[in-house]
C-alpha positions in Angstrom: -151.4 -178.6 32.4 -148.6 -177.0 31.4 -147.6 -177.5 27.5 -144.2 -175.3 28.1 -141.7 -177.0 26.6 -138.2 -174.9 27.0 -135.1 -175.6 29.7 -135.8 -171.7 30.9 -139.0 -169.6 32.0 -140.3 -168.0 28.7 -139.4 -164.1 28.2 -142.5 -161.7 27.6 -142.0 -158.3 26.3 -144.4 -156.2 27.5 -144.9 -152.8 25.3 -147.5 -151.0 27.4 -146.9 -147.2 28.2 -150.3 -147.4 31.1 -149.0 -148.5 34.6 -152.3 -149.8 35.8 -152.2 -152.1 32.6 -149.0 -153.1 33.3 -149.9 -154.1 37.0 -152.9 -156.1 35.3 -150.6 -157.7 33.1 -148.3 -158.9 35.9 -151.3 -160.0 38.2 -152.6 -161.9 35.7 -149.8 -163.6 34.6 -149.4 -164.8 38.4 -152.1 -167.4 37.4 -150.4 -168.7 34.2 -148.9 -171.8 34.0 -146.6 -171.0 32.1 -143.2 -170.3 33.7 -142.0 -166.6 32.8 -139.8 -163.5 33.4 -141.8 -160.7 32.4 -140.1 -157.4 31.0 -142.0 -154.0 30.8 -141.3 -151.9 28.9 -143.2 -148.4 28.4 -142.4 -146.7 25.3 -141.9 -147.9 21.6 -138.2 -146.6 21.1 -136.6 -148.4 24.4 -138.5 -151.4 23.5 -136.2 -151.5 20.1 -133.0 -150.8 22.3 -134.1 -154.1 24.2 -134.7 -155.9 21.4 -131.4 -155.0 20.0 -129.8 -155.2 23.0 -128.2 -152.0 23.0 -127.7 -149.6 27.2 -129.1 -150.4 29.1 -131.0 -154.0 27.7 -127.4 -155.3 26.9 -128.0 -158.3 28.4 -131.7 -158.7 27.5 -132.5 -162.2 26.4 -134.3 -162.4 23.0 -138.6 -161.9 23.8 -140.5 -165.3 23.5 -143.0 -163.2 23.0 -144.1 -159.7 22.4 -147.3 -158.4 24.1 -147.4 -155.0 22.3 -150.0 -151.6 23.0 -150.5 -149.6 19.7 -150.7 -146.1 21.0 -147.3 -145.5 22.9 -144.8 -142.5 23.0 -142.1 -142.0 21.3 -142.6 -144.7 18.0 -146.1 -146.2 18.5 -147.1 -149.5 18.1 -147.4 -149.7 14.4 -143.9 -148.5 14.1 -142.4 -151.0 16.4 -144.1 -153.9 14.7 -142.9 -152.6 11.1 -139.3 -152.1 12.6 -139.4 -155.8 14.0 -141.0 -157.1 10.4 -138.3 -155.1 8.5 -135.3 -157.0 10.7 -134.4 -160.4 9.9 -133.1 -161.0 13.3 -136.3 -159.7 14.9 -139.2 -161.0 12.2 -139.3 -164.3 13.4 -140.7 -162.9 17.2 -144.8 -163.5 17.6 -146.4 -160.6 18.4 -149.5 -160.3 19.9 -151.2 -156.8 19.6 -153.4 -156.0 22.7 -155.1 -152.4 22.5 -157.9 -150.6 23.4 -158.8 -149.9 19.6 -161.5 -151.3 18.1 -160.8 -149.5 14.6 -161.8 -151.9 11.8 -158.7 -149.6 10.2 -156.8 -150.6 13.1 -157.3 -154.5 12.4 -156.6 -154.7 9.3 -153.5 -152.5 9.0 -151.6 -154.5 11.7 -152.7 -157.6 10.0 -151.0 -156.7 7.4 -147.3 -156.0 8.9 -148.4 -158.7 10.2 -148.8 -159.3 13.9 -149.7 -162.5 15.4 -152.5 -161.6 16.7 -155.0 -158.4 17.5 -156.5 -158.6 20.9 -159.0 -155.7 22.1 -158.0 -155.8 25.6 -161.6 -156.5 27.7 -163.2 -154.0 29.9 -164.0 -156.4 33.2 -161.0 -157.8 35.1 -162.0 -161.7 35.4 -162.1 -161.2 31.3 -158.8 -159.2 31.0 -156.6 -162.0 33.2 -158.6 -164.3 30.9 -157.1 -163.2 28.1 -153.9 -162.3 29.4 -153.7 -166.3 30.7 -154.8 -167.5 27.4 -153.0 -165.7 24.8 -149.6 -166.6 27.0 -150.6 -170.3 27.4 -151.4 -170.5 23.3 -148.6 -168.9 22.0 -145.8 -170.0 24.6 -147.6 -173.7 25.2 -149.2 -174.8 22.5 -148.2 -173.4 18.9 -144.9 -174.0 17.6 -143.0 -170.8 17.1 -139.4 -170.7 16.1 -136.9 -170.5 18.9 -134.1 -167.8 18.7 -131.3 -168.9 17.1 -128.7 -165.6 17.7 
């Protein structure tokens, strides 16, 4: 059943600096229902260009969602998130963390920016498109989440 409720396909930002996660990501994502145009993106500073639109993301639409790794180059994870908490433009985005850190640290310091939501991304593949599935069909299908109004 598809819950998706906008005119257009749903834009995911994904932060993820791994190209073999990346591929997951999109092969996953080929089961959603959820209609989408999926961005990746593999560093922390050109994922705040895009989401400021600035060369070469000047025409970027504004991310439905963020799907955000922690450790990236350049301004990691953490950063990014407290960049796009800090910007009243940006703060309204849901971002979903999904890492390979388990740190109880980890957790609770991201909480507290806040993202959305801190997913440890799962070892075996039927698990990882799971959860890839899931997390786009809850937050794009069936919580409310404000549009962008800019």
């Amino acid at each position: 059943m598809n819950l998706y409720h906008r005119s257009r396909p749903a834009e995911i930002l994904l932060v993820e600096d791994s190209p073999a996660d990346v591929r997951l990501v999109t092969e996953a994502l080929k089961g959603c229902s959820i209609p989408h145009h999926l961005t990746a993106i593999n560093n922390g500073q050109d994922a705040l260009k895009f989401l400021h639109r600035e060369a070469p993301y000047t025409a970027a639409l504004r991310p439905d969602l963020v799907v955000l790794d922690l450790n990236l180059p350049t301004l990691s994870g953490r950063e990014l998130l407290t960049a796009i908490r800090q910007e009243q433009a940006l703060q309204h985005l849901v971002v979903v963390v999904l890492t390979s850190s388990a740190s109880p640290q980890d957790v609770y310091a991201l909480y507290q920016i806040p993202a959305n939501c801190f997913i440890i991304k799962p070892f075996e593949i039927e698990r990882f498109f799971l959860v890839i599935r899931t997390l786009v069909e809850f937050w794009l299908g069936m919580a409310t989440v404000p549009e962008d109004i800019a």
